[in-house]
C-alpha positions in Angstrom: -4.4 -7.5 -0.6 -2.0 -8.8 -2.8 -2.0 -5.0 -5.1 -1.5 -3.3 -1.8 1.5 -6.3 -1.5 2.9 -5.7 -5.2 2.7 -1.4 -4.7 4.5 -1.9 -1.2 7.2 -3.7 -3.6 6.8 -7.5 -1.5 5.6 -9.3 -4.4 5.8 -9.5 -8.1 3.2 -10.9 -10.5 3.5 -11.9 -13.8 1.3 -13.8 -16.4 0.7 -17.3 -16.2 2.0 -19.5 -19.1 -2.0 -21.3 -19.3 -3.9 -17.8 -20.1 -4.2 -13.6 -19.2 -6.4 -14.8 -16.3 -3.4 -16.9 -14.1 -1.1 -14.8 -12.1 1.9 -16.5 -10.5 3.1 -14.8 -7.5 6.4 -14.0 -6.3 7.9 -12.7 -3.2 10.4 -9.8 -4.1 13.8 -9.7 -2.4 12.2 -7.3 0.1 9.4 -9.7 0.4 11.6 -12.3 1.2 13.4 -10.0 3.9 10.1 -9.0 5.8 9.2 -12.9 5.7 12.5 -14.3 7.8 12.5 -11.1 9.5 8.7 -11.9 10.9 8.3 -15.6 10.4 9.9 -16.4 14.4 7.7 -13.8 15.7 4.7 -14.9 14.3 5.7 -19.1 14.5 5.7 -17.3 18.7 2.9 -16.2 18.4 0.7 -19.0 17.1 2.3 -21.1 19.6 1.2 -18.9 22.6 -2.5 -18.5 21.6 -2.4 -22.4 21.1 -0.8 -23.4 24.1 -3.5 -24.3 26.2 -4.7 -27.0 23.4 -3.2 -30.6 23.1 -0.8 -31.9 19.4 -4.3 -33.3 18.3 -6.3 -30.1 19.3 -3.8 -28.2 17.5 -4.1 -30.4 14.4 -7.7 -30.6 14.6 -8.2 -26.6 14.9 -5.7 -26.6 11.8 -7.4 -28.7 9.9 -11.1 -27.2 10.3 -9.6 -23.9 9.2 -8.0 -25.1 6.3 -11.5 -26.1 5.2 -12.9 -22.8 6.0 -10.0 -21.0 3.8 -10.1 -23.4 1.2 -14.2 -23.4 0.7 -14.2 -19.2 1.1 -11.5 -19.3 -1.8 -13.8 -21.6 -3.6 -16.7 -19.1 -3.1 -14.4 -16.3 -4.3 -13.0 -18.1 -7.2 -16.6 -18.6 -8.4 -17.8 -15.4 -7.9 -14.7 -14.2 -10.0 -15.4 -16.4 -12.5 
């Protein structure tokens, strides 16, 4: 995802300071653009499909999925490794 993000020109990446292997990302000035341009639509969007669920649902539901994300980019890290 993120080479198909750096060829569409909506992020830059360049070398780490710690080793070749660290990448910092950066959104481009056209990157930056498509994000505020997108961002309200997509803040919309999140709060329709959520509606029916209550402020602690919400967190809740936000908080499990973080956990998913963080432990599949765990897995990936490791398998990278």
């Amino acid at each position: 995802m993120v080479r198909h993000l750096a060829f569409r020109g909506f992020v830059s990446r360049t070398r780490g300071k710690r080793g070749s292997e660290i990448r910092l990302l950066s959104l481009t000035p056209a990157g930056l653009d498509l994000f505020e341009r997108l961002h309200p639509a997509i803040l919309a969007v999140r709060d329709q499909v959520m509606a029916s669920l209550s402020e602690r649902e919400r967190e809740t539901l936000q908080d499990l999925l973080a956990r998913v994300i963080n432990a599949n980019e765990l897995k990936a890290s490791r398998r990278f490794s």
